[in-house]
Residue frames as qw, qx, qy, qz and C-alpha x, y, z in Angstrom:
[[0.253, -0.858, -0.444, 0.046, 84.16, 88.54, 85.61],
 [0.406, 0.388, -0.021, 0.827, 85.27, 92.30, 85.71],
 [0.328, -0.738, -0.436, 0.396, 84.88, 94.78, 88.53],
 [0.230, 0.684, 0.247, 0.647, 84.49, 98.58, 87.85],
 [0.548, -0.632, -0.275, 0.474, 85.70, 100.78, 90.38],
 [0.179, 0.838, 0.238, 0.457, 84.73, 104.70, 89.71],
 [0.775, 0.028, -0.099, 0.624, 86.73, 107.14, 91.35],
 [0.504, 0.157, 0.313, 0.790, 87.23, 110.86, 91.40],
 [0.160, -0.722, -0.498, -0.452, 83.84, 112.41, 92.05],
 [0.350, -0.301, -0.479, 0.747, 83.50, 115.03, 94.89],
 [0.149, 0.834, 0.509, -0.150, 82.08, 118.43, 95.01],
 [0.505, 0.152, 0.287, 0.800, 83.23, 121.20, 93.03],
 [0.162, 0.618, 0.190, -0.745, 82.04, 124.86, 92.19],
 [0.613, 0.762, 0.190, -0.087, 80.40, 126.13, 88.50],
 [0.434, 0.802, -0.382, -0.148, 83.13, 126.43, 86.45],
 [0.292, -0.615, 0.733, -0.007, 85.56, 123.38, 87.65],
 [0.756, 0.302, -0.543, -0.207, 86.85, 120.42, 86.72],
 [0.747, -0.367, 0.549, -0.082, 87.14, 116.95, 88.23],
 [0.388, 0.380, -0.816, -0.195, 88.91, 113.86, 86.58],
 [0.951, -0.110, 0.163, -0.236, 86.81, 110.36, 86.96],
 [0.156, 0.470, -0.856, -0.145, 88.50, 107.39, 86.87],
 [0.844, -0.200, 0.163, -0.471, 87.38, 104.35, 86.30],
 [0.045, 0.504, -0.861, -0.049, 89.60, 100.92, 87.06],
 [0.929, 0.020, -0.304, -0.212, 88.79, 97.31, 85.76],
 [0.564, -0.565, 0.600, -0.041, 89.92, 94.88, 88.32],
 [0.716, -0.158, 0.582, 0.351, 90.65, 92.92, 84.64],
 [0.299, -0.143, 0.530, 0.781, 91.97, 93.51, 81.00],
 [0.416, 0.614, 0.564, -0.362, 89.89, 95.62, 78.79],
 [0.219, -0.470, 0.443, 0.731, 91.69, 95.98, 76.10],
 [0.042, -0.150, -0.857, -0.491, 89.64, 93.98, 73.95],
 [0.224, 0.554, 0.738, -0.314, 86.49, 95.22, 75.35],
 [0.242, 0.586, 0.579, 0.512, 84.52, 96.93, 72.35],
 [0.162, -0.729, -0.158, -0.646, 83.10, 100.15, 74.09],
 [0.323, -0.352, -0.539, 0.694, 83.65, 101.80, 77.60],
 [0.045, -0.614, -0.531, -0.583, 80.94, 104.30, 78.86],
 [0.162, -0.205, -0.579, 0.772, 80.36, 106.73, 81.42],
 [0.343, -0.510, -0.784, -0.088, 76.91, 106.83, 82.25],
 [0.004, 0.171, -0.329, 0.929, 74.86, 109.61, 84.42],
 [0.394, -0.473, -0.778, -0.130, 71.92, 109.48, 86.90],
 [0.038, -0.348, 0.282, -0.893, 70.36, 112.65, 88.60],
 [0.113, 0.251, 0.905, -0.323, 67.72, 112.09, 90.89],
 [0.375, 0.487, 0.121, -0.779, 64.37, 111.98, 89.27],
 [0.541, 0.589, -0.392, -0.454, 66.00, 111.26, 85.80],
 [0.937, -0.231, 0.244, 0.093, 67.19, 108.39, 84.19],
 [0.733, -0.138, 0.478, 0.463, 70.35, 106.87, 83.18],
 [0.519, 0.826, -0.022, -0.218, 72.12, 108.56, 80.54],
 [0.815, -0.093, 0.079, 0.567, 74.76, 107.91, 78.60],
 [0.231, -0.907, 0.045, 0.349, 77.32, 110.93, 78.77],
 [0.062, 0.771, -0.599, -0.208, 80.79, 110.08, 77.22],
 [0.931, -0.145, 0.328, -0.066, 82.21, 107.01, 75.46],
 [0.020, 0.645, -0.716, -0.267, 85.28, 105.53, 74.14],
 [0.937, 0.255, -0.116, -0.210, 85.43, 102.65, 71.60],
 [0.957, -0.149, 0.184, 0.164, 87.92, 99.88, 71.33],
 [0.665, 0.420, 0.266, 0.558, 89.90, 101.47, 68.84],
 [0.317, -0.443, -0.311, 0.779, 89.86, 105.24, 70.59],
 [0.145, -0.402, -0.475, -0.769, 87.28, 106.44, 68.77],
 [0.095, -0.182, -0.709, 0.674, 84.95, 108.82, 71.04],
 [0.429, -0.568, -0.327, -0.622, 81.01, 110.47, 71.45],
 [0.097, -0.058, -0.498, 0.860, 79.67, 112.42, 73.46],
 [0.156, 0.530, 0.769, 0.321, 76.18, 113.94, 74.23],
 [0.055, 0.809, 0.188, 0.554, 75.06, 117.13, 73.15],
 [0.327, -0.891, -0.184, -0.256, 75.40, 118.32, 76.74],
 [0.616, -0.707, 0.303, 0.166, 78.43, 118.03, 77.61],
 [0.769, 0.483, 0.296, 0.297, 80.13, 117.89, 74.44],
 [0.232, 0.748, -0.097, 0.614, 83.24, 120.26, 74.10],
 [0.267, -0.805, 0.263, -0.459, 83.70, 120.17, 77.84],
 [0.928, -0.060, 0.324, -0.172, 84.20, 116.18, 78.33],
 [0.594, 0.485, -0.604, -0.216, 86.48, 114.08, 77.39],
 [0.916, -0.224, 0.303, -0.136, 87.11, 110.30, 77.74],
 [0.382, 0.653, -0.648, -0.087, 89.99, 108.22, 77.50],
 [0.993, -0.050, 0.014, 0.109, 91.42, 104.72, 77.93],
 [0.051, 0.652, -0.756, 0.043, 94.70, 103.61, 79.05],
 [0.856, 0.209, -0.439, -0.177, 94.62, 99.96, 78.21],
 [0.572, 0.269, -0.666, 0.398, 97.81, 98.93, 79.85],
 [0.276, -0.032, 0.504, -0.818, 96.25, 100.58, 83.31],
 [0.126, -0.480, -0.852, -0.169, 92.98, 98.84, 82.76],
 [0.160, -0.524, -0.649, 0.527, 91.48, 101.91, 83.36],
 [0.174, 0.576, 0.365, 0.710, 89.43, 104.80, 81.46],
 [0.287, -0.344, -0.311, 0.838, 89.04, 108.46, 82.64],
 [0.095, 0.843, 0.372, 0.376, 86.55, 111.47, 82.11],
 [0.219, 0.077, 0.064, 0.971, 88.19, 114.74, 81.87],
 [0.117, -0.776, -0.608, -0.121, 85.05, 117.02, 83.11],
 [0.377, 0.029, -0.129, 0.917, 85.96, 120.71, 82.48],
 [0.136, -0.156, -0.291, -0.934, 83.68, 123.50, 82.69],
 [0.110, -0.134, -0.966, 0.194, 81.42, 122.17, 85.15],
 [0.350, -0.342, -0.229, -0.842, 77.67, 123.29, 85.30],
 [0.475, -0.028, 0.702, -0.530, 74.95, 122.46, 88.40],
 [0.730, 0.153, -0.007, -0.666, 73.34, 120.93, 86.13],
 [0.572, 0.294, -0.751, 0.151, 76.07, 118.00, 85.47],
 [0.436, -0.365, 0.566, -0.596, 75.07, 116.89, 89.32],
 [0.861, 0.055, -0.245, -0.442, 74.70, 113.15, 89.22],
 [0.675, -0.289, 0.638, 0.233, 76.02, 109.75, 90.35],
 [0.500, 0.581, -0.614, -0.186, 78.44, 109.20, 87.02],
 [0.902, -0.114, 0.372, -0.189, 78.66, 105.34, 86.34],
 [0.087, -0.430, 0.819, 0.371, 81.37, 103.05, 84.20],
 [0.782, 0.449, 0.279, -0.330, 80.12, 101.05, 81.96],
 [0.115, -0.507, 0.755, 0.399, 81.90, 98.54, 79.79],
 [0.723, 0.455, 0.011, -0.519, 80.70, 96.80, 77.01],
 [0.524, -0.273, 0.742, 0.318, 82.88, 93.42, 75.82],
 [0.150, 0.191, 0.680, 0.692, 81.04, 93.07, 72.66],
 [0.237, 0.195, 0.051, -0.950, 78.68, 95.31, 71.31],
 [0.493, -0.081, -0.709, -0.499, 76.92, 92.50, 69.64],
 [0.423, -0.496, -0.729, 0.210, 75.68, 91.44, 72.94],
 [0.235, -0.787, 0.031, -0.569, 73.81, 93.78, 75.54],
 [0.738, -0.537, -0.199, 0.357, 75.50, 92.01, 78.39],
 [0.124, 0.843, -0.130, 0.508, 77.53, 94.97, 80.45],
 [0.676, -0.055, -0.500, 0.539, 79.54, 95.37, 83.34],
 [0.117, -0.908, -0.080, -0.395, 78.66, 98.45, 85.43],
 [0.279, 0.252, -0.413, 0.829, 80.52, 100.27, 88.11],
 [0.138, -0.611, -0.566, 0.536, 79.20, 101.56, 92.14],
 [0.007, 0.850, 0.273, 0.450, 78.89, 104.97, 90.63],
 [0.439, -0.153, -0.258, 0.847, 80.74, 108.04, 92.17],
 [0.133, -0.844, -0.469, 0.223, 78.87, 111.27, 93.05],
 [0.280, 0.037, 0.087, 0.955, 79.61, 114.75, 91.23],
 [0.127, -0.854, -0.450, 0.227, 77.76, 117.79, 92.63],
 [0.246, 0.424, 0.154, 0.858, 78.37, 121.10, 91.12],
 [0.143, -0.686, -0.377, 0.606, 77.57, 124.27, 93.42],
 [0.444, 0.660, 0.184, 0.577, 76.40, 126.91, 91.86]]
């Protein structure tokens, strides 16, 4: 069993940048895919940013070029880089970890709150 513990989220103005973090409370080195997930109110679940096993990354369209994700293995813990912030990027942002991709079992995270002012 793995706990996901998101990090990082706060309130910010239009143009800024925060840094998520998210920390497994075990090893994810071998997990296939880590994901960071978004949920505005209204909408659903998206996925935003992800990082594969192997540090291969995607993004989606909206936030592409302003986003990045990473993994630090040895830290059990992966991180979204979120520059260039827009009010529209307002959402709880979720972890999301994936041990094998052949299965749809998932680990999720509480989810951390990012609010853009405009």
């Amino acid at each position: 069993q793995v706990q996901l513990v998101e990090s990082g989220g706060g309130l910010v103005q239009h143009g800024g940048s925060l840094r998520l973090s998210c920390a497994a409370s075990g090893s994810i080195f071998s997990f296939d895919y880590m994901g960071w997930y978004r949920q505005a109110p209204g909408k659903q679940r998206e996925l935003v940013a992800g990082i594969s096993s192997g540090g291969s990354t995607n993004y989606s369209d909206s936030v592409k070029g302003r986003f990045t994700a990473s993994r630090d293995n040895a830290k059990n813990t992966v991180y979204l880089q979120m520059n260039s912030l827009k009010p529209e990027d307002t959402a709880v942002y979720y972890c999301n970890a994936r041990p094998n991709l052949n299965r749809r079992f998932a680990y999720w995270g509480q989810g951390t709150q990012v609010t853009v002012s405009s």
